[in-house]
N, C-alpha and C positions, 0 to 999 in steps of 0.2 A: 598471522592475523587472527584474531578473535572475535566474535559477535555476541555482543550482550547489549541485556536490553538500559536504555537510556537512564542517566542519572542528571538531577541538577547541573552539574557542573559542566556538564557536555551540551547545555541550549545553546550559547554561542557558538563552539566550534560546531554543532550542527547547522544554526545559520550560514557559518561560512561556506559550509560544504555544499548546502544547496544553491544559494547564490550560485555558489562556482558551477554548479552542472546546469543551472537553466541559463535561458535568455534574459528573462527579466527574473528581478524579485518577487516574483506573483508567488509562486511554490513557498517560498520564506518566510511570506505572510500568511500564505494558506497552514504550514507547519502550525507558524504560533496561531493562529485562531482556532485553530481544531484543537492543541491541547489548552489552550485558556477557556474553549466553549466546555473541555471536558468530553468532546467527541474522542480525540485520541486513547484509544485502547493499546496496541501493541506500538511499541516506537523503541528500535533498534538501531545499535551504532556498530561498526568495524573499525576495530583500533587494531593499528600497527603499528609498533614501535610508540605505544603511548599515546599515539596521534590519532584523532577519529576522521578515518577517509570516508564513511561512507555511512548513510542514514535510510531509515526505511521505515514507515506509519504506515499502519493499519489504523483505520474508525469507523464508529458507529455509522452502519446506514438503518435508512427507513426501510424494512422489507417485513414480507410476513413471517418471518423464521429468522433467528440470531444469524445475523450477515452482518461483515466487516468490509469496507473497502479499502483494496489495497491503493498505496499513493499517499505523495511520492517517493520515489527513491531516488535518490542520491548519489553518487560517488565523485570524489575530487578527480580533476581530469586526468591529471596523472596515473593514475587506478583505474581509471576506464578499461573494460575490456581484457580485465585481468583475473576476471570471478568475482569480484564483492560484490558487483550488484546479485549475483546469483549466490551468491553464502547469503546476502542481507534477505533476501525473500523468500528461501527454503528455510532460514532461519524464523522468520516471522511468520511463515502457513505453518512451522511445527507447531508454536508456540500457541495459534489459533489455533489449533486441532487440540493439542494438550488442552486449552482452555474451555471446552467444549462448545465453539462456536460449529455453528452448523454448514458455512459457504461462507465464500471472499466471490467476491466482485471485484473487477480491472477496467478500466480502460487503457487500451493502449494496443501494441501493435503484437498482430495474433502469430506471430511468427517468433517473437520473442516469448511472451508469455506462456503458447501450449507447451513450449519445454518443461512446464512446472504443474501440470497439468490442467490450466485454463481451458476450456470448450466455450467455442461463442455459441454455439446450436444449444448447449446448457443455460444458457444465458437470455436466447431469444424469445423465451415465454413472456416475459416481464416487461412491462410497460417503466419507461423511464425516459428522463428529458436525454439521457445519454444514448437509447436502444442505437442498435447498430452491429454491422461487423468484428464494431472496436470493442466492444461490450464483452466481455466473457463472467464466466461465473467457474468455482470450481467447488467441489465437494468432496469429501473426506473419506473416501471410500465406502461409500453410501450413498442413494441417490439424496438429493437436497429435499425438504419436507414440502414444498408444491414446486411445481413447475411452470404456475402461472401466476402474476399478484404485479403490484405496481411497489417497482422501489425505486430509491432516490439516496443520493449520498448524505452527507453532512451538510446541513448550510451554508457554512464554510465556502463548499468548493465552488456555490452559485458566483463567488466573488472571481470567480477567474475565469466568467464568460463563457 
């Protein structure tokens, strides 16, 4: 398997992919509006065998320091639970760090996440419609440049409620 970052030709089978790992097409639509808005910054595929199983975007959020939010990620269900999700998101914090973004933000579950080094206590300064447990934030071995400020994702993601 390999991870490299997204080309044209890979929109569709990235469609299919997510489809297949959520419940509804919410996430599908959330992909294409973030890169039609120009929010998508890092967006990442894993191809094996030619085939892309697995997808992963990073985008712009609103915070006081260059921050990206991770989401969603991806993988076909057959590849579940077999490391792509984890190559596609060690694969994309490199590439953010390489890029000299300063923090990623997450939502999602802290038991999966802190493996990659998310902290929700890193995250709980920040005022957002998402604050919470679920909320984590991670930094580049460096602290992040404030620890208080109000951030928000991409517009985007207000569409998925």
């Amino acid at each position: 398997m390999i991870v490299r970052c997204e080309e044209p030709a890979d929109v569709s089978a990235i469609r299919k992919i997510v489809e297949s790992a959520f419940p509804t097409p919410a996430e599908a639509r959330l992909v294409e509006q973030l890169r039609s808005d120009g929010d998508a910054v890092i967006s990442m595929v894993a191809v094996e065998s030619g085939i892309v199983v697995g997808h992963v975007m990073l985008s712009k959020m609103d915070a006081p320091f260059r921050a990206l939010g991770l989401g969603p990620v991806a993988v076909a269900p057959d590849r579940q639970r077999k490391g792509t999700g984890g190559s596609l998101v060690r694969s994309a914090l490199k590439e953010a760090e390489k890029e000299g973004w300063q923090g990623i933000f997450v939502l999602g579950d802290p038991e999966l996440y802190q493996k990659f080094g998310f902290d929700a206590a890193l995250a709980s300064g920040f005022t957002s419609p998402y604050a919470g447990p679920h909320l984590m934030a991670l930094s580049f071995n460096r602290p992040l440049p404030v620890a208080t400020g109000i951030i928000d994702y991409a517009p985007a993601f207000a569409a998925l409620g």
